[in-house]
Every structure is written in structure tokens, then in C-alpha cells.
C-alpha positions as CSV (number, residue, x, y, z in Angstrom):
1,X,-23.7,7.0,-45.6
2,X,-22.7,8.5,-42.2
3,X,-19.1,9.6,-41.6
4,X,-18.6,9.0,-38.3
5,X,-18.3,5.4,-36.6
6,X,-17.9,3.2,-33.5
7,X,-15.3,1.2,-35.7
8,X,-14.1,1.0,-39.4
9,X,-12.5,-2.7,-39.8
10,X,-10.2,-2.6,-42.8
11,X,-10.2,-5.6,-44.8
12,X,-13.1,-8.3,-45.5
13,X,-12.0,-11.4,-45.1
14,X,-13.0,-14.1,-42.7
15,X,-12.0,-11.9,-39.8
16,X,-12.7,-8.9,-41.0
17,X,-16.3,-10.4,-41.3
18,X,-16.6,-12.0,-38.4
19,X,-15.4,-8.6,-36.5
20,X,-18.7,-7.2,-38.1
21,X,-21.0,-9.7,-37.2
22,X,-19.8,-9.0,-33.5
23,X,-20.1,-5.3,-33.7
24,X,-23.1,-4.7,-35.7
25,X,-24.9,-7.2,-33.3
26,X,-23.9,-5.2,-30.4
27,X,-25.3,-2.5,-32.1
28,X,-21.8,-0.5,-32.6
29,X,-21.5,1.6,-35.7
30,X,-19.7,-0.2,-38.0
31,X,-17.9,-0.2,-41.3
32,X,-16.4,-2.7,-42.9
33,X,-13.5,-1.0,-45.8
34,X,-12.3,-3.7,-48.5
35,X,-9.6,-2.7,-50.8
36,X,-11.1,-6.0,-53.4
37,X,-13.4,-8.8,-53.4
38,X,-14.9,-9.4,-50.3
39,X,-13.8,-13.1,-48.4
40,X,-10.1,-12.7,-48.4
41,X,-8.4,-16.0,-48.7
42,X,-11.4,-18.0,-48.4
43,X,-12.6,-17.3,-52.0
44,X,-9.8,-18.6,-53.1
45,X,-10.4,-22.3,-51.5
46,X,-12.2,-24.6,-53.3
47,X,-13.6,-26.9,-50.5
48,X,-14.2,-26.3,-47.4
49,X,-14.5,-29.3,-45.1
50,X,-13.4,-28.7,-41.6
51,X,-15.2,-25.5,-40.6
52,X,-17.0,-26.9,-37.2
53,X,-20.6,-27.9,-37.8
54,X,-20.7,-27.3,-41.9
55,X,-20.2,-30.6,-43.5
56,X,-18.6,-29.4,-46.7
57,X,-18.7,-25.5,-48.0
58,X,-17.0,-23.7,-51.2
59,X,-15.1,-20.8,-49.5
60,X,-16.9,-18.1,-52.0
61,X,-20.3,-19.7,-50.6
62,X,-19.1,-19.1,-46.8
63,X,-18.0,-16.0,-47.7
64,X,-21.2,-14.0,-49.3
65,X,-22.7,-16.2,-46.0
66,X,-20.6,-13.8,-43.3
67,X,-21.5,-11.3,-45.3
68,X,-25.1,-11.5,-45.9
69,X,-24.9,-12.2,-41.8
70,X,-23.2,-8.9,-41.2
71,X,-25.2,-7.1,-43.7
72,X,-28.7,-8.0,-41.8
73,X,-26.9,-6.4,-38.8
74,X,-26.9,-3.6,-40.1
75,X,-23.0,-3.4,-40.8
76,X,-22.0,-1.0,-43.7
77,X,-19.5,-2.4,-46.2
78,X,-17.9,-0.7,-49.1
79,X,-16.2,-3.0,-51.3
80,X,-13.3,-2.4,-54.4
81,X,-11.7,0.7,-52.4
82,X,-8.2,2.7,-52.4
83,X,-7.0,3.9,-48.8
84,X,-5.4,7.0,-49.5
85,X,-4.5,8.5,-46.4
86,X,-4.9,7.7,-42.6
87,X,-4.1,8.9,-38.8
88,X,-4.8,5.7,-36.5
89,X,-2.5,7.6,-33.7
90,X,-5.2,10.3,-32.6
91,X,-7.8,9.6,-30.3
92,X,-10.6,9.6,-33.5
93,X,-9.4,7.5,-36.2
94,X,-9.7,9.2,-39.8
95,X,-9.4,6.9,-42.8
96,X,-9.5,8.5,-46.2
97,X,-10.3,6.7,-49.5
98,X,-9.9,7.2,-52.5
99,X,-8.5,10.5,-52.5
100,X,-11.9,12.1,-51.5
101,X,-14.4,10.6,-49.0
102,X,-13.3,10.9,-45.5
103,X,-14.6,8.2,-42.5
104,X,-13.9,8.9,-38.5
105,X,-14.4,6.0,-35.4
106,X,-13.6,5.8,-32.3
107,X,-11.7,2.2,-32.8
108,X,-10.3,0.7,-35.5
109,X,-9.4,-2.9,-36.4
110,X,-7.0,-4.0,-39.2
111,X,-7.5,-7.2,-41.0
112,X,-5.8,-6.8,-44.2
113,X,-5.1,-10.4,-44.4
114,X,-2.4,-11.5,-47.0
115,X,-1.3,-12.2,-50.8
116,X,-0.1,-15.3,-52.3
117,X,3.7,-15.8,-52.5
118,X,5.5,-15.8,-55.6
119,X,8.5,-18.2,-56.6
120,X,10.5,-15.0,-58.0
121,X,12.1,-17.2,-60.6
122,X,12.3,-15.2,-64.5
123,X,9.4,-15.0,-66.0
124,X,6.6,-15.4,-63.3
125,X,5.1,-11.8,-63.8
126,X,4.8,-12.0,-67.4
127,X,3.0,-15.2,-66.9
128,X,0.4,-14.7,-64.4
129,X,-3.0,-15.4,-65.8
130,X,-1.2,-17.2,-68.8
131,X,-0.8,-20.2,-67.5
132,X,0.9,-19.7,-63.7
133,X,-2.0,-19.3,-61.4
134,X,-2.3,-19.0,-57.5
135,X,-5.8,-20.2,-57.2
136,X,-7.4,-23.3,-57.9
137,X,-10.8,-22.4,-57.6
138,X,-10.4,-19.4,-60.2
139,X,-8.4,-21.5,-62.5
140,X,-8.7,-25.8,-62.4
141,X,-11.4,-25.7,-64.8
142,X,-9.1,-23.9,-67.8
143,X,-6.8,-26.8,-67.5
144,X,-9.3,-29.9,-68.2
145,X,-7.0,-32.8,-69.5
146,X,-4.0,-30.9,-69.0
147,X,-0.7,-31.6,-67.9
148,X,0.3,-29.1,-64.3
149,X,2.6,-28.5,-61.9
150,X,2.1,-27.4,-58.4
151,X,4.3,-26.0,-56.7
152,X,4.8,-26.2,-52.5
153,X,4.6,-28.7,-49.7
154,X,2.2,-27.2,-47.1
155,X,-1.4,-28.1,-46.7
156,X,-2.8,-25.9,-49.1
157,X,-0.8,-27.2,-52.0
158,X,-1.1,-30.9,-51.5
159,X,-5.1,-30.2,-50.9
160,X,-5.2,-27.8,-54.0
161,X,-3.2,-30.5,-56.1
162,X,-5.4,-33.5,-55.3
163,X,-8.4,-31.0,-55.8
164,X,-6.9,-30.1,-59.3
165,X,-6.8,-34.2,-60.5
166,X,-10.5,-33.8,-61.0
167,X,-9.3,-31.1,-64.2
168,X,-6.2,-32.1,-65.0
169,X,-4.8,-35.3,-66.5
170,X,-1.6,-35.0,-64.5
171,X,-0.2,-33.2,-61.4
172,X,3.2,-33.1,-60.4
173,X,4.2,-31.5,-57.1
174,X,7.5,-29.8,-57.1
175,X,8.6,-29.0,-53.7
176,X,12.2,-27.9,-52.5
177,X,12.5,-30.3,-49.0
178,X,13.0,-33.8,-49.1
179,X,9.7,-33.7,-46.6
180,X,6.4,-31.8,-47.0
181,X,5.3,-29.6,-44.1
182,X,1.8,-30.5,-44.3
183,X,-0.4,-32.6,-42.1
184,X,-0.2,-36.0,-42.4
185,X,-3.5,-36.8,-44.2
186,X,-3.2,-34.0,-46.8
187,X,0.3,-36.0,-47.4
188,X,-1.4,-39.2,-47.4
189,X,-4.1,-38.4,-49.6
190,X,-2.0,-37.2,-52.6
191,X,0.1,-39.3,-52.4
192,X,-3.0,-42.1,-53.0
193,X,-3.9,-40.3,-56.1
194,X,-3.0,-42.0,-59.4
195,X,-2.6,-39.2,-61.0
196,X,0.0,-37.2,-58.8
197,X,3.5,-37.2,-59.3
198,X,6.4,-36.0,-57.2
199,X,9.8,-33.8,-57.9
200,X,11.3,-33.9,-54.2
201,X,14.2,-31.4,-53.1
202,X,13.5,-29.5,-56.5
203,X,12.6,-25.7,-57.3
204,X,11.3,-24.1,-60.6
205,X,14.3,-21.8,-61.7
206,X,12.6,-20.0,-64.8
207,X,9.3,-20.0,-66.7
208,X,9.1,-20.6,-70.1
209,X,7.0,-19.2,-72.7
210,X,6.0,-16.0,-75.1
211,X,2.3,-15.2,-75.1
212,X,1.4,-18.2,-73.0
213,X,3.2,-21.1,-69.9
214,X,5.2,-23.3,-72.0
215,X,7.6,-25.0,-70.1
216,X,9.3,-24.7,-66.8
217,X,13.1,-25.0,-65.7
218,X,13.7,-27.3,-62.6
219,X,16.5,-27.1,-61.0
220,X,17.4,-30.7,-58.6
221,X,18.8,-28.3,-55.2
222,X,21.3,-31.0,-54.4
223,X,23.0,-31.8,-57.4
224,X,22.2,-28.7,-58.9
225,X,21.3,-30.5,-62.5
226,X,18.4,-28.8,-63.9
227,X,15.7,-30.0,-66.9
228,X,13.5,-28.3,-69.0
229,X,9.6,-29.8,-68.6
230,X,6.9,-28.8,-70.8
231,X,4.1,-28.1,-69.0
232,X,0.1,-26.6,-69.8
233,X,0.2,-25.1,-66.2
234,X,1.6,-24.3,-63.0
235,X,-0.2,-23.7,-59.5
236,X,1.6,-21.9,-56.8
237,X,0.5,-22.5,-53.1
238,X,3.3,-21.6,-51.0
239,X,2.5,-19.1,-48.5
240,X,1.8,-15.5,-48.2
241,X,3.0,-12.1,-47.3
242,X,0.6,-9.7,-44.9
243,X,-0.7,-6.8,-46.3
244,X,0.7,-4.5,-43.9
245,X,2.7,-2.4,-46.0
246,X,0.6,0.6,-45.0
247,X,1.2,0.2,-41.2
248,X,5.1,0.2,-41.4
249,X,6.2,3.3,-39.4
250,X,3.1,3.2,-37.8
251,X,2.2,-0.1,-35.6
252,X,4.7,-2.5,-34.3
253,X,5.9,-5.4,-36.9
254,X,7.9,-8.3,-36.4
255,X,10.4,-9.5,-38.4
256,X,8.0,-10.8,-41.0
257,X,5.9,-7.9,-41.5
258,X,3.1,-9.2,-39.2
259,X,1.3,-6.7,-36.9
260,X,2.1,-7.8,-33.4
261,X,-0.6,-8.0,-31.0
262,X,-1.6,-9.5,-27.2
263,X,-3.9,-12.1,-26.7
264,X,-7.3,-9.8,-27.2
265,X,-6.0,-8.2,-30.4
266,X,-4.9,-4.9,-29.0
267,X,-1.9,-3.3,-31.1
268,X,0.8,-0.6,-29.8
269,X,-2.0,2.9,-30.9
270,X,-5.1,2.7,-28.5
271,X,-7.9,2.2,-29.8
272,X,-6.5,0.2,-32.7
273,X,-6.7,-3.8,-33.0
274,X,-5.7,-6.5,-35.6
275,X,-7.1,-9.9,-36.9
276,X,-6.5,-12.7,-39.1
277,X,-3.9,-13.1,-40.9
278,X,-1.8,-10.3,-41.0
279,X,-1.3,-10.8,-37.2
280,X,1.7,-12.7,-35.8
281,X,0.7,-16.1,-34.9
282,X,1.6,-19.3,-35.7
283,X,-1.4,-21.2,-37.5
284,X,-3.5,-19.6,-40.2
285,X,-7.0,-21.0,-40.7
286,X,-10.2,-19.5,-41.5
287,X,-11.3,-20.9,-38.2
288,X,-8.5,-19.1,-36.3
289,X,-9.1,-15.9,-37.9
290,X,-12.8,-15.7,-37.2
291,X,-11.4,-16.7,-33.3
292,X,-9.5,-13.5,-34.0
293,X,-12.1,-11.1,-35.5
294,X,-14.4,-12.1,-32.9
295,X,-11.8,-11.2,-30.1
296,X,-10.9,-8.5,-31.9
297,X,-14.6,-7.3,-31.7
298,X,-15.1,-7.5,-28.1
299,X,-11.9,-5.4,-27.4
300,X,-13.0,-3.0,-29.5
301,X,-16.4,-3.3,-28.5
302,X,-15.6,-2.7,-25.0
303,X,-12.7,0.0,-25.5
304,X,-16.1,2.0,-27.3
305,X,-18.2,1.8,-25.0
306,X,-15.8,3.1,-22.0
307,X,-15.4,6.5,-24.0
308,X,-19.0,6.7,-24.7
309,X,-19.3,6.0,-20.6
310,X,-16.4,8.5,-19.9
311,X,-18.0,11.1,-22.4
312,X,-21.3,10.9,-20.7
313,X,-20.1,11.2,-17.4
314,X,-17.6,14.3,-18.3
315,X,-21.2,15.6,-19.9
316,X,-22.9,15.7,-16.7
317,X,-20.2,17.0,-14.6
């Protein structure tokens, strides 16, 4: 594998994909550097039914689909990797992973995406995998006739719990507002479903159980009463954090840890871009961050091909 790129993208996700499509096309150098499975987020979503112009898609399925697309362009990706070291501040960009093999470009573009959100209550990390999952797609299937909770009020968790009645004999959505924050037809829907119930202005305190989920602790956030619920599961689907640890110190983060960039992706270091969902922005959709890895594409794409032009023309002078 050559060393030396146009542009290394860090992170394959949807925009991280989509950014590599673009480039590979164009016929830039590229390489695409993912720390774990490739497809991000998407893998993690079941159904996919509003991506313009595909009826109905499993997010794994769209995923090996961008990348089977960037692949026949000719992009390079390396997949299950450790970033060990970096300098994005000088003009070539050198990434190093892990601990040995060393890649240059001129441009690079970060789209590290995000992780799931924990509750934080006692007990979640000793759980995880035994019964508290973040992802419906991995884990609906363990829980046939079971009795689950799910925990959030956005659009992911009331379209994950309605998903999850075709496992489980029960769902119960435990949110902390008195309102859900999703759109109104995700509300609607579950809400239609016989076999979803609702603990409103609630939050899970501790979870419950030795080698295995037993039971959860709810506590009612008005009157502060709480109850002890035995329970076969719990699904967690509220929110995430960007993966921009490693930037801190080095490109410019808001208040929530999001890489802040202008409207074509450019960051505070030249010659460095960001996509997806580790940017600042307000809506998060697969179909907002491949809007974002393709415009993140073209600015890097262009910002290329002006040193290759200034490089040839200081080569002839």
C-alpha cells in the first residue's frame, strides 16, 4: 500500500464513505482509516426507510453498499485500526497507526462520528452485553418473548421500541419529560402498538442483577418515589457523544465536543475538514451526513488540486 495520499478520511461511517466515493471518483488518492466496523451508526439501524429513492434498506446492507461503491473506485480502506500518533497542523498530514505504519496527504478529513450515550446510573458497565444493550439490530432477536425496557424519547428510541415488539412480548418506554422529542409519527406510531407501554417523567436510577439484567430501579423525577421492575432487558437510545477526543488541543470544539466547521466543512488547520456526526450541527441523519462527506469531499478535493497547480507551477519557474 502506498504511503503517501491526496487525503486519508478518518472514520467509515456514512460520511466517511460518501467522502470516498467523491474522492476516489475524482481520481484523488484516497484512504479511508476506521478505528472498527465499517458503517458507523448506520449498522446499528435496523430499517431504513427514508433514504431518498430506496424504498426500505437494513443500515448494515447500505453500508457494505457505500463501501463496495468506494472500493470499485479505487479507494483504499483499512478497517479495525488504532491511531497512535498524528500532526494535522503541518502542511503534509502524517497519521500513524498502530504504533508502526506511518501514512502522509496533502488533506485530511475527520469523520469519527459518535458512541451511544450511557444512562450512568450503578450498574450499567457491568451489564453491557448482559442484558443492557444500545442496539436493536445487534440484540432484538436474544429477547424473543421477553419483557424490555427502552429507554429515551427521541426518534431513534421510539423507532427502535416499535421495531423491538416484533421480539419482545412487551416494551415499555421510560423517558424523563412529560413529552417525547421525537417527530410526530415516530410518537404516533408507538403509541398505536399494543404492545408498548409508557413510564413518563421517569429515569432508571440503578441496574439490577449478578451475572445477568435482572431488574431496574425507576425513580418517578417529580415525586421522587422510586420502584423496583423486573425486567429481561433494557435498550438505550438516547443520544451520543462525538468521537473527538483525539482532536481536543488541536481543532476548535464547541461546548459539546463537536468539531466546529463553515458551511464547506473546512476546520481551523488548512488542509483539514470534518463530516458527519462529530461536526456541530443541529440534525443528525444518515442523509445529512453523506450531504456532509460529499461537501467535505469537494473542499478537499479542490484545496488538492491547488497545491498540485501551485507545485507545478513553482516546478517550472
Amino acid at each position: 500500500m502506498e504511503q503517501h495520499f491526496d487525503v486519508i478520511i478518518i472514520g467509515g461511517g456514512a460520511a466517511g464513505l460518501t467522502a470516498g466515493i467523491y474522492l476516489s471518483r475524482a481520481k484523488m488518492k484516497t484512504l479511508i482509516l476506521n478505528d472498527g466496523t465499517i458503517g458507523g451508526q448506520m449498522i446499528l439501524t435496523h430499517q431504513i426507510a427514508n433514504y431518498p429513492g430506496i424504498e426500505n434498506i437494513s443500515g448494515y446492507e447500505l453500508a457494505n453498499n457505500m463501501k463496495k461503491q468506494a472500493l470499485s473506485f479505487g479507494c483504499q480502506i483499512k478497517n479495525s485500526i488504532k491511531i497512535t500518533d498524528m500532526n494535522l497542523t503541518d502542511y503534509i498530514k502524517s497519521i500513524t497507526v498502530n504504533g508502526k505504519e506511518t501514512y502522509t496527504a496533502n488533506a485530511v478529513i475527520i469523520a469519527a462520528g459518535g458512541r451511544s450515550r450511557m444512562v450512568g446510573a450503578p450498574g450499567e458497565e457491568r451489564l453491557k452485553g448482559k442484558g443492557i444493550s444500545y442496539c436493536a439490530t445487534c440484540d432484538g432477536d436474544f429477547f424473543q418473548d421477553k419483557e424490555i425496557i427502552v429507554v429515551g424519547g427521541g426518534n431513534s428510541a421510539l423507532e427502535e421500541a416499535v421495531s423491538l415488539t416484533k421480539y419482545a412480548s412487551k416494551v415499555t418506554i421510560v423517558h424523563q419529560f412529560d413529552h417525547f422529542q421525537a417527530l410526530s409519527h415516530y410518537v404516533d406510531e408507538a403509541k398505536a402498538n399494543s404492545k408498548i407501554d409508557f413510564i413518563m417523567e421517569s429515569k432508571i436510577t440503578e441496574f439490577i442483577g449478578e451475572e445477568k439484567l435482572e431488574a431496574v430501579k425507576i425513580q418517578n423525577q417529580k415525586s421522587s418515589e422510586t420502584e423496583i421492575q423486573k425486567i429481561d432487558g433494557v435498550f438505550i437510545f438516547i443520544g451520543y457523544i462525538p468521537n473527538t477526543e483525539r482532536f481536543s488541543g488541536i481543532l476548535e470544539l464547541n461546548k459539546f465536543n463537536e468539531i466546529v466547521v463553515d458551511n464547506l466543512m473546512v476546520t481551523n488547520i488548512p488542509g483539514v475538514f470534518a463530516a458527519g456526526d462529530c461536526v456541530s450541527k443541529r440534525y443528525r441523519q444518515i442523509t445529512t451526513a453523506v450531504a456532509d462527506g460529499t461537501i467535505a469531499a469537494l473542499s478537499a478535493s479542490e484545496y488538492v488540486n491547488n497545491i498540485k497547480i501551485t507545485n507545478s507551477e513553482l516546478a517550472t519557474d
